[in-house]
N, C-alpha and C positions, 0 to 999 in steps of 0.2 A: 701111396705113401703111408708108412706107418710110425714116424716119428712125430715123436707127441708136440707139438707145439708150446709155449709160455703160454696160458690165458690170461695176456697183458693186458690191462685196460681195455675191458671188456665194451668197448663203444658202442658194440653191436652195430648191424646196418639195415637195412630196410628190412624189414621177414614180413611174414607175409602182412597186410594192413588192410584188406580189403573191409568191408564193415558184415563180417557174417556172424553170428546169429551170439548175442548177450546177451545185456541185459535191455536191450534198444526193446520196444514195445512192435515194432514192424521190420521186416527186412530193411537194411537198409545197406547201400555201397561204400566199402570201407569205414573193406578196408574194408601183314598187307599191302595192301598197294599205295604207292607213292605217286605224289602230283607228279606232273612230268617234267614240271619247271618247279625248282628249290623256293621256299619261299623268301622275296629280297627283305634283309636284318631291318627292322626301324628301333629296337631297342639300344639304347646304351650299353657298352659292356658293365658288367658288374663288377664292383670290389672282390676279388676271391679269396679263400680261409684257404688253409693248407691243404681241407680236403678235399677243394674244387679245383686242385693247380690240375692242368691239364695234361694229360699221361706222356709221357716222354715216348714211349712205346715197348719199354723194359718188363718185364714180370715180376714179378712178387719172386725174389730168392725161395720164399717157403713153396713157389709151385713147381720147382725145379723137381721136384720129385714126385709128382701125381700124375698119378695114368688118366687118359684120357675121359675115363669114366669119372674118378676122382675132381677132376676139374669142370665137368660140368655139374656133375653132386651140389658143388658150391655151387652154382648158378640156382636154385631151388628154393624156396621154403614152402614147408609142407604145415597144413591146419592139425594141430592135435587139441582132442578133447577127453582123451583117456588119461591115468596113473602113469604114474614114474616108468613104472617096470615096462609095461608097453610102447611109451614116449623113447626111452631110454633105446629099444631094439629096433627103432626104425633108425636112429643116429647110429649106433652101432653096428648094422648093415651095409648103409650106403655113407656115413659119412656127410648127409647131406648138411648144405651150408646156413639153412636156418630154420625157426621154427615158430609157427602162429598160433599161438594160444587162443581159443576162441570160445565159446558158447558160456558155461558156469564153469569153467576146469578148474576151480578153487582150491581144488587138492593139489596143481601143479606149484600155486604157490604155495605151501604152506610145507612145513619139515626139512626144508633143504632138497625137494624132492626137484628142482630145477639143477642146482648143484652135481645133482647124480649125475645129469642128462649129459653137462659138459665131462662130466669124468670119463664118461666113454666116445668122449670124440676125439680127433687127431688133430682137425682146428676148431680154435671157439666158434660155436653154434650163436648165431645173434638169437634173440627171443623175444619174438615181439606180439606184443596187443595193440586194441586200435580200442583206446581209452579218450575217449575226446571229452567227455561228459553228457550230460543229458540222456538220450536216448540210446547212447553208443560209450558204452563200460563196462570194464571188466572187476574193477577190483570194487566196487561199491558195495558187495558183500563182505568186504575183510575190513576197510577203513573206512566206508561212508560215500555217501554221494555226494556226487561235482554237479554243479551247473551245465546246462549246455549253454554252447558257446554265443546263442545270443542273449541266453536269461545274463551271461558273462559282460558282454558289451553294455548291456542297460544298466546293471547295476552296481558295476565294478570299475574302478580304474583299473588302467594298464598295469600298473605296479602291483595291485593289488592280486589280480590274474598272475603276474610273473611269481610271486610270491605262490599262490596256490600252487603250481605247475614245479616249483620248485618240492614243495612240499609230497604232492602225487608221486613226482618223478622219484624220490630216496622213498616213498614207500613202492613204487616201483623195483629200483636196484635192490634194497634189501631184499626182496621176492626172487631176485636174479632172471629181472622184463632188463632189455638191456635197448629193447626201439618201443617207441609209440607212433604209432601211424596217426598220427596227431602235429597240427594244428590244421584242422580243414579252411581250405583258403577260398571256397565256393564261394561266390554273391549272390545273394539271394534274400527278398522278402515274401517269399512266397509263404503259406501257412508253414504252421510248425511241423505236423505230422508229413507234411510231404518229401520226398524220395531227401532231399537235402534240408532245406528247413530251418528247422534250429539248430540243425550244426552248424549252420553259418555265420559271423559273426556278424557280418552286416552286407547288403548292396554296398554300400556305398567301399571303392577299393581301398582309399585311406584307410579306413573305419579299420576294416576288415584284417590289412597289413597289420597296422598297428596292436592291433589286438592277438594275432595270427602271432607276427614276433613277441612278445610277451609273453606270451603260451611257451613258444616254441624257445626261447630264450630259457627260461625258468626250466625246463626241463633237461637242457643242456648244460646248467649249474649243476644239476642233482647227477648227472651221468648219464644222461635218454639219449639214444640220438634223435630227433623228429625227423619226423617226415610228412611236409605239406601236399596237399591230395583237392582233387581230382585235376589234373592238368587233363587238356585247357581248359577244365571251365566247365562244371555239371550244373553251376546253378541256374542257368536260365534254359540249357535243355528240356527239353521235351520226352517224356515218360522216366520211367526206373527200368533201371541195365539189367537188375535181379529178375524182371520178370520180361523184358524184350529190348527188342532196337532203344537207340535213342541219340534225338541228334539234336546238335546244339545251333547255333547262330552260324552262319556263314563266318568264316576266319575273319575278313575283315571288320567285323563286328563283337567277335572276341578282342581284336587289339586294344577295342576304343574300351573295353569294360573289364569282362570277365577274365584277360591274361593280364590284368596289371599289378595284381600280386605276383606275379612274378617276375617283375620287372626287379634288377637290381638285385637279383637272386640273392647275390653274394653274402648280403646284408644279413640273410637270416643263421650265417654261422653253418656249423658244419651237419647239415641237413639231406637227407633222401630227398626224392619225390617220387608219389604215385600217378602213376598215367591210369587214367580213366578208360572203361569200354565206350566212349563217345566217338560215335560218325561226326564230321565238323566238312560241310559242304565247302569245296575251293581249296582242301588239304588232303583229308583221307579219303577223301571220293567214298564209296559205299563200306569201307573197313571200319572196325572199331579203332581209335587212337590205339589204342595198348596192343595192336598188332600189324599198326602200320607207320613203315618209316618214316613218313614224312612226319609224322607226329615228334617223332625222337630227336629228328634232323631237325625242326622246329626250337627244340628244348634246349638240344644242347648251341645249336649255331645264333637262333636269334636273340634267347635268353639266358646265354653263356654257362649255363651247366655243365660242369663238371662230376659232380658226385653220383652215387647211384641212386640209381632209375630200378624201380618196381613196380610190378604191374599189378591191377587191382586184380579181383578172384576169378583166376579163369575156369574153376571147377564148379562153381555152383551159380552161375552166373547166366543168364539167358542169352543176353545179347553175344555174349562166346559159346555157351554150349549149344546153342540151337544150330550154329555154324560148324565147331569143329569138338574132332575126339580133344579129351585133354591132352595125351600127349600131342599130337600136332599143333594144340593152341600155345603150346610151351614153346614147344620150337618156332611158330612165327613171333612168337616174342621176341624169344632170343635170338631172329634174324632178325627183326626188325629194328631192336638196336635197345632191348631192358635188358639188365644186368639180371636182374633176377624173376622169375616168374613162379607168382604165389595160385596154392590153392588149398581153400580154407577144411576144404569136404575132406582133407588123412586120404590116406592107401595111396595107392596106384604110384608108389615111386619107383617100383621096379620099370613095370613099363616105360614108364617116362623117360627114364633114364637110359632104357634099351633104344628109344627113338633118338635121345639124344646121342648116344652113342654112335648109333650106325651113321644119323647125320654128320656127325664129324669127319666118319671113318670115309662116306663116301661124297663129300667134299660139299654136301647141302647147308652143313653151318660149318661154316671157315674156322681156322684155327685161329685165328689173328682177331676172329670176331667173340671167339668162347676167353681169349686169353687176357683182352681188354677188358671185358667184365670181371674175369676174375680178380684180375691186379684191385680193380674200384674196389669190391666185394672185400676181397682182406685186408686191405689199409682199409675201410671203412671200421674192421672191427680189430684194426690196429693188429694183424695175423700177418702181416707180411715179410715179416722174416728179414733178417741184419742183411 
């Protein structure tokens, strides 16, 4: 497809979020196989925003004319840490549907040098950082540093964080960031410096929500979309995904704790989420979450999710690369049931895109399954066309 789309209300949607490499002092994460028996619902359904109404089964009018590589393009975001001009010819190539600003790429904000980026696309490119504060930001070189999210909980009201997030997120837009893979909804009191930490706002789940919507609210006044991260649950697991395996609580142990921000999903407006590389014993059996369905079948059936689903970095990531090439960790993604699948390391969209392709072609990712992620992916960034 080569007609240009409106860059309407740029809402942007999930791009990539994973947590690779800023201005954070240590790696840090953001940003398969299925049980045999579904897990039985114990959540309430949530209130839902117009962007979690649940897909009729229709396509986006705007995909009516994208070739089969085209529509899985969108299903991507790709990490850049180079110029304009280089940023600019990987969209320009493949058309792909988003992009992760990560490391110092300072230059990408600054001159209008993100503006280039969408001039040469066919739909709005989302562009997203994973600015949380503290250890994990981007733009603290250009406008100042944020708190992280627990120094945020101690010494801040709610209101007070909404306000910041408010503030971030227009110097955000003005830069043309249109996602934050922000507000992290982990629980955790574990020290600061560890795998989660002080990105967390608090153990305690209220604590946590509360503070989590506030963030995530304020942001969505300024024009962000958020997207709350790590589903189900990094904080009480066991090691960091950046350097191996890592597994968390038995599922029936997440229910009682670490899944209850997301309880009520609805609530937080119209918001992503990032699935985690987390094994979760009694759900994904030996899989990481962000490549096995029952994690997704979890998200969307027993905590009513409708919006898009991203998956944390499957390129620089141990507990996925030690397992599969990137392109194949793409594609159990996107069979497993994420709209979109990030990786923060640049290159490699040709191949990816070649695997994606041929799986379509020869029937290993469904049409029905590349097509429902697409419809989320461009009404997310408000691309879908009258």
């Amino acid at each position: 497809m080569r007609k240009r789309l409106l860059f309407a209300a740029m809402s942007g949607l999930l791009v990539a979020g994973c947590g690779s490499s800023g201005t954070e002092t240590q790696n840090a994460p953001s940003p398969g196989s299925a049980t045999s028996e579904a897990p039985s619902s114990s959540v309430a359904p949530s209130a839902q925003s117009s962007a979690q109404k649940p897909d009729s089964g229709a396509t986006c009018p705007a995909a009516a004319d994208m070739s089969p590589r085209e529509k899985v393009a969108q299903l991507v975001v790709v990490g850049v840490e180079t110029g304009a001009e280089e940023t600019q010819q990987i969209v320009r190539d493949e058309q792909i549907g988003g992009l992760f600003v990560g490391g110092n790429a300072t230059d990408l904000f600054t001159s209008g040098a993100l503006k280039s980026v969408q001039d040469v696309a066919d739909v709005p490119v989302s562009i997203a950082i994973d600015d949380e504060g503290g250890r994990v930001q981007r733009l603290d070189e250009l406008v100042g540093d944020m708190p992280s999210a627990r120094e945020m909980a101690q010494t801040m009201s709610p209101q007070e964080v909404r306000q910041l997030a408010v503030e971030r997120g227009r110097e955000m837009r003005e830069r043309g960031v249109t996602v934050d893979y922000a507000p992290d909804v982990d629980l955790t009191d574990e020290p600061a410096s560890e795998a989660i930490g002080d990105r967390s706002f608090s153990t305690d789940p209220a604590t946590a929500r509360e503070y989590a919507k506030a963030f995530g609210d304020g942001l969505q006044e300024a024009g962000i979309k958020p997207v709350i991260k790590h589903f189900p649950g990094h904080g009480n697991a066991s090691g960091d995904s950046h350097v191996g395996d890592v597994t968390t609580p038995p599922l029936s142990e997440l229910r009682n704790h670490d899944l209850k921000p997301y309880e009520r999903i609805g609530e937080y407006g119209d918001v992503g989420v990032m699935v985690g590389h987390l094994t979760v014993p009694g759900l994904t059996e030996d899989q990481p979450a962000s490549i096995s369905p029952a994690a997704y079948k979890l998200l969307r059936d027993d905590y009513s999710f409708n919006g898009p689903v991203v998956t944390d970095d499957l390129g620089a990531m141990k507990a996925i690369t030690d397992r599969h090439s990137l392109p194949d960790a793409v594609l159990l993604a996107l069979k497993a049931g994420a709209d979109q699948a990030l990786w923060s390391s640049g290159g490699n969209v040709a191949p990816v895109l070649d695997r994606l392709e041929k799986a379509v072609r020869d029937g290993e990712l469904s049409q029905e399954r590349v097509d429902t992620s697409l419809t989320r992916v461009l009404r997310a960034k408000d691309a879908c066309g009258a």
